[in-house]
C-alpha positions in Angstrom: -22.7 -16.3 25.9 -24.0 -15.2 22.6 -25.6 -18.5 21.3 -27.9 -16.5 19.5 -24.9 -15.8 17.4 -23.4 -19.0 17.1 -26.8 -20.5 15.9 -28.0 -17.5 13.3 -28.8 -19.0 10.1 -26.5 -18.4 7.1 -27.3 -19.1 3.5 -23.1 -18.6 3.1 -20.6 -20.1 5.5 -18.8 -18.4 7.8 -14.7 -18.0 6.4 -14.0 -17.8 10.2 -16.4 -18.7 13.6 -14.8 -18.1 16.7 -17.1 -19.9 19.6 -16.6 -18.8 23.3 -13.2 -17.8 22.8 -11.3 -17.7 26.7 -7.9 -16.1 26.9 -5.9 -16.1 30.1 -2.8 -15.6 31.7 -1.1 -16.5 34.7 0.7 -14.1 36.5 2.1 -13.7 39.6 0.0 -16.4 41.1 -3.1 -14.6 39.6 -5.1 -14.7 36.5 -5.8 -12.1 33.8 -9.0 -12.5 32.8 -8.1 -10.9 28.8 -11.1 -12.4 26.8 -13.9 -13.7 28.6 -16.8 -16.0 26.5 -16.5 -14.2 23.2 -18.3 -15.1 19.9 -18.8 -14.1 16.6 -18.6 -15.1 12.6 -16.7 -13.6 9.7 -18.3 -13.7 6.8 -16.4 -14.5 3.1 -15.9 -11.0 1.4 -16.9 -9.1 4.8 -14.6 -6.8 7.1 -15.5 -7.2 10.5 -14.4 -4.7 12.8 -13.4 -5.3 16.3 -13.7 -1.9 18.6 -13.0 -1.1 22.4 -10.9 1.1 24.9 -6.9 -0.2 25.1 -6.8 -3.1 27.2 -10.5 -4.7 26.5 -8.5 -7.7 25.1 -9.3 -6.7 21.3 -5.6 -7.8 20.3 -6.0 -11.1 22.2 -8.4 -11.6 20.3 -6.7 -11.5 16.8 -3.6 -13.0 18.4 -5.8 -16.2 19.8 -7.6 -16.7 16.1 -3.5 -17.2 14.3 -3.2 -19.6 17.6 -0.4 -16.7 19.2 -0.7 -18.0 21.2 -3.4 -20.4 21.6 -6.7 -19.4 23.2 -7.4 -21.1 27.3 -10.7 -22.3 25.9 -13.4 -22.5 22.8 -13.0 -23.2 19.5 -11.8 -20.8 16.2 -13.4 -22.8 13.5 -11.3 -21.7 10.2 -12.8 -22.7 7.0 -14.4 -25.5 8.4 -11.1 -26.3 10.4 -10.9 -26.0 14.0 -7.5 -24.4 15.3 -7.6 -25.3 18.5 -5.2 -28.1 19.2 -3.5 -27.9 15.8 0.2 -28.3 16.0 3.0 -28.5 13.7 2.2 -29.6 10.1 -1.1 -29.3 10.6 -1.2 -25.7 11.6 1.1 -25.1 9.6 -0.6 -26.0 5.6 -3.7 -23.5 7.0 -1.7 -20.6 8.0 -0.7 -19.4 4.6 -4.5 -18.8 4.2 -5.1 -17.2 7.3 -2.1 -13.9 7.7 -1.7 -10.6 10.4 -0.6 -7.4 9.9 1.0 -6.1 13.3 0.2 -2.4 14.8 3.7 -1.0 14.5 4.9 -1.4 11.0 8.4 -0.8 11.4 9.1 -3.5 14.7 7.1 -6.3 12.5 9.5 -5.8 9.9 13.2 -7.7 10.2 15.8 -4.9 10.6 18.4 -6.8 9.0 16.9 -7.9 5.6 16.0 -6.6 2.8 12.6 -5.7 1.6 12.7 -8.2 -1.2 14.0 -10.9 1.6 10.9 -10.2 3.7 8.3 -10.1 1.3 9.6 -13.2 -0.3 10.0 -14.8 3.1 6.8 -16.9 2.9 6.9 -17.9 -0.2 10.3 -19.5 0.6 9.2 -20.8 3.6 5.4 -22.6 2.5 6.0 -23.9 -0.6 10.5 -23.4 -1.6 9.8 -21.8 -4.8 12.6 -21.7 -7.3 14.6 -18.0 -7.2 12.6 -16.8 -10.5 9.5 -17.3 -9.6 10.0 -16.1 -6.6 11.3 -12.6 -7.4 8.9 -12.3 -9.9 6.3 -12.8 -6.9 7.5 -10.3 -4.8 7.6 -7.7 -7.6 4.2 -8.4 -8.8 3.1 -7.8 -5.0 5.6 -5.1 -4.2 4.1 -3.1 -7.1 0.5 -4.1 -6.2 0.4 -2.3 -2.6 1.7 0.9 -4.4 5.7 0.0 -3.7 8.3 0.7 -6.9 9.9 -2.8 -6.6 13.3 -1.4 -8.1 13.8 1.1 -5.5 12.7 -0.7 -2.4 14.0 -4.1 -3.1 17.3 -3.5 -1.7 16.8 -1.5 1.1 15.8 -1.9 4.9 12.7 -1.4 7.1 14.4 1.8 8.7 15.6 3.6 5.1 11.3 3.3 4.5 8.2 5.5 5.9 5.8 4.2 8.0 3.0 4.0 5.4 6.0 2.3 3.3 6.5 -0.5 5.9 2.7 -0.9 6.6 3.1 -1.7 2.7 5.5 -4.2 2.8 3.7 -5.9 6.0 0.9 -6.4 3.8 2.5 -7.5 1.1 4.4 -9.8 3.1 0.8 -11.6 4.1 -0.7 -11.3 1.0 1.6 -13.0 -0.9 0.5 -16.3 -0.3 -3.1 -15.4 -1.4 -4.8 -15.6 2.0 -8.3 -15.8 2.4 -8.7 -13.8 5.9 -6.6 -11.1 7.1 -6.4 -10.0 10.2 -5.2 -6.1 10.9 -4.3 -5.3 14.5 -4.3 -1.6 14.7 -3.0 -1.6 11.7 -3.1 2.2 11.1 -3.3 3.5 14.7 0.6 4.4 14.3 0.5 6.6 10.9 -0.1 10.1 10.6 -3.8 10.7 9.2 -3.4 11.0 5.0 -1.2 8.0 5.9 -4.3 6.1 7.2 -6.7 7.3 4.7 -3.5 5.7 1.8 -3.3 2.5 3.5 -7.4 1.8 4.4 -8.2 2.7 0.9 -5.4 0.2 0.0 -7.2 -2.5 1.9 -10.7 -1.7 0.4 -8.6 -2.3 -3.0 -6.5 -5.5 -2.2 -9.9 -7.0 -0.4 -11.7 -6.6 -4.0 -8.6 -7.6 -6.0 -7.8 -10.8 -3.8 -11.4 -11.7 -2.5 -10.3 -11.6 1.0 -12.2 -11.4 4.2 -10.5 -8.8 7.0 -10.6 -8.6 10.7 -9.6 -4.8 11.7 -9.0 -4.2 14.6 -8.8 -0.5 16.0 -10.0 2.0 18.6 -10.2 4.9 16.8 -14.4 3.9 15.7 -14.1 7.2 12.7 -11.4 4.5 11.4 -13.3 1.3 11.9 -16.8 2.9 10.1 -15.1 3.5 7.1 -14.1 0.2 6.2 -16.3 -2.3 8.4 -19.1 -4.2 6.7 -20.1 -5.0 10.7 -19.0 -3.8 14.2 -18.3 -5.9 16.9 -17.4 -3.6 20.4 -15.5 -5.1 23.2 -15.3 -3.8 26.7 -13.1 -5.6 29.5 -12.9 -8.7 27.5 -16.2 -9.3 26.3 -18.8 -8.1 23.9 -21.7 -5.9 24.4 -22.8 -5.3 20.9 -22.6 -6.1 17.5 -24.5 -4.6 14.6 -24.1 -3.5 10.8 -22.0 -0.8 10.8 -24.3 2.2 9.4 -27.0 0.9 11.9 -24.8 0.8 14.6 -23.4 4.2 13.9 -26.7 5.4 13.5 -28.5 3.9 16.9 -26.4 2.0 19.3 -28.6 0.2 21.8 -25.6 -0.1 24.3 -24.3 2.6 26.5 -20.4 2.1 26.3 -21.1 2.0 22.6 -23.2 5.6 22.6 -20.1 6.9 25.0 -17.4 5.7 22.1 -19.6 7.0 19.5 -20.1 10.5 21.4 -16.5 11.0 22.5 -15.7 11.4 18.5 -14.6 14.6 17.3 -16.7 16.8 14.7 -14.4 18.1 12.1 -17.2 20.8 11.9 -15.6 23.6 14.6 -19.6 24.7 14.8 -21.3 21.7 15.2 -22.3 21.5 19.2 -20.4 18.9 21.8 -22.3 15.7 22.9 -24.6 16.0 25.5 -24.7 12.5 26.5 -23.0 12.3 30.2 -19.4 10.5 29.6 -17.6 7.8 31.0 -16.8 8.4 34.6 -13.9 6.1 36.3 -11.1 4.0 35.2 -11.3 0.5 33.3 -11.6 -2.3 36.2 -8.9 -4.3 36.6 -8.8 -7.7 34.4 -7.6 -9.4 37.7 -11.0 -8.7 39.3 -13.5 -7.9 37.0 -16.8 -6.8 38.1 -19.5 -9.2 38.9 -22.6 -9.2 36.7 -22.5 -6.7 33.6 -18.7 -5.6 33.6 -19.7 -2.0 32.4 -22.2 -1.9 35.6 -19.3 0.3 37.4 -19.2 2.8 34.7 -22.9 3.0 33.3 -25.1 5.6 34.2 -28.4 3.1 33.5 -26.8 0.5 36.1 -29.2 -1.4 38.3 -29.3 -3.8 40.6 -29.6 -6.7 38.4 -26.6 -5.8 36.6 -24.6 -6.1 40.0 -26.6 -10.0 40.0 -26.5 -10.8 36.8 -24.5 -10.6 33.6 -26.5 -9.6 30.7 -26.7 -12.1 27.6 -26.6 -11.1 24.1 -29.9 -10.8 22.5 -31.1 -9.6 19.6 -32.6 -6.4 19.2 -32.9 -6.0 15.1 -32.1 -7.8 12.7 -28.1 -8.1 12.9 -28.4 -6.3 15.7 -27.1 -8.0 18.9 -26.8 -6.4 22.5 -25.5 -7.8 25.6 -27.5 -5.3 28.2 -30.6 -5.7 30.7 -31.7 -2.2 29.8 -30.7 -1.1 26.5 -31.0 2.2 24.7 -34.1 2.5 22.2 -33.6 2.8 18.8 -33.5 6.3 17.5 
């Protein structure tokens, strides 16, 4: 898959390269296929975001990068450290540079302990700070992500909002001054002015603490907000990446001009999309379609996409499409 990715030149290192990336899992004496050959780079001070219907293996993704669990296959080259393989200790010292915040904000959160407890949590266990320091820490972050320390520091997850525990999670991973963060749907559960608080809370901490994000979503009025790039999946793979005002602007894929069309105008007059829409249900990740995986779905499928899987190519500059017969620009 996309060496034309892997081998794009850079005047600045990649923070984060994942090469060929295979997730699978056994079950029931057959195999998910989750992520299939999947590449890309995360530049330092960029959000990438990572788009595609539930089920395309966007999660995996994330979940394979933090090593939970480990990808089947490639490598996930972290700051010039490769991932793969790590155990223990060694995993270990890189994972206070490299956090998550989880989808549901509330679940992620220990029901049992305190907010102060949770936030301080990595802190106590990465580097066993003395109590001071520590609690001066946790305030310092607690009051950074918008949180009055004195009034959440004794209570639980469940006396808190949603947006409030979405707070704490990431002030739980920021607090040991990560480089990268990656954000699994990390609004999808929050009532709208919720998500608007919380993404222009990112934009803020991502300035303030020079950090590099991963956001994951499926909701693509979400992702074009605060992506830098756009990377969409589809049934484990990915058929295009682009900047995100260019991709916005002219996808060259079809699934990517079906997502785009099936978004919602706030403007009651403005007309519906023309564009024909998806027809059928997502193939099955046991089984999945020969050739270009969308093939089944696509109304520009033809014969050579039943014989043969489209590679990733570039189409403009930063602009990278796995399909035999892509859309022109507009």
């Amino acid at each position: 898959m996309p060496d034309m990715i892997e081998n794009q030149p850079h005047t600045v290192e990649p923070i984060l390269r994942v090469e060929r990336l295979v997730k699978q899992y056994a079950v029931r004496r057959r195999t998910v296929h989750a992520v299939s050959d999947v590449s890309f780079d995360v530049m330092p001070g960029e959000t990438l975001g990572l788009v595609g219907e539930s089920g395309c293996g966007k999660s995996t993704v994330g979940r394979a990068i933090l090593q939970l669990p480990p990808p089947t296959s490639g490598r996930v080259v972290f700051e010039g450290h490769n991932l793969c393989g790590l155990t223990g200790q060694a995993l270990r010292a890189i994972r206070p540079r490299l956090q998550m915040v989880f989808q549901d904000p509330i679940s992620s959160l220990n029901p049992r302990r305190h907010i102060a407890d949770i936030v301080a949590a990595p802190l106590t266990l990465s580097f066993g700070i003395a109590p001071a320091e520590r609690d001066r820490l946790v305030r310092e972050m607690l009051e950074a992500v918008g949180l009055e320390a004195k009034t959440v520091w004794s209570m639980h997850p469940h006396e808190l909002s949603g947006g409030q525990c979405q707070r704490v999670s990431l002030a739980r991973a920021l607090i040991l001054k990560p480089r990268l963060i990656v954000c699994d749907e990390a609004v999808s559960s929050l009532d709208v002015s919720v998500q608007a608080q919380i993404l222009n809370l990112l934009e803020d901490m991502k300035a303030r603490f020079d950090l590099s994000l991963l956001f994951i979503a499926h909701d693509l009025a979400v992702v074009k907000n605060i992506s830098d790039r756009i990377a969409v999946m589809y049934l484990g793979k990915l058929c295009e990446i682009a900047p995100s005002d260019e991709l916005y602007a002219g996808p060259r894929h079809p699934y990517t001009k079906a997502l785009l069309s099936s978004i919602p105008s706030p403007d009651p007059k403005a007309k519906g999309s023309t564009d024909p829409a998806i027809e059928g249900d997502l193939p099955s990740p046991f089984h999945p379609p020969s050739g270009c995986r969308f093939r089944t779905r696509c109304p520009r499928a033809q014969p050579l996409c039943t014989q043969q899987e489209p590679p990733m190519r570039v189409l403009a500059q930063d602009h990278f499409t796995a399909c035999h017969f892509p859309l022109e620009a507009s």
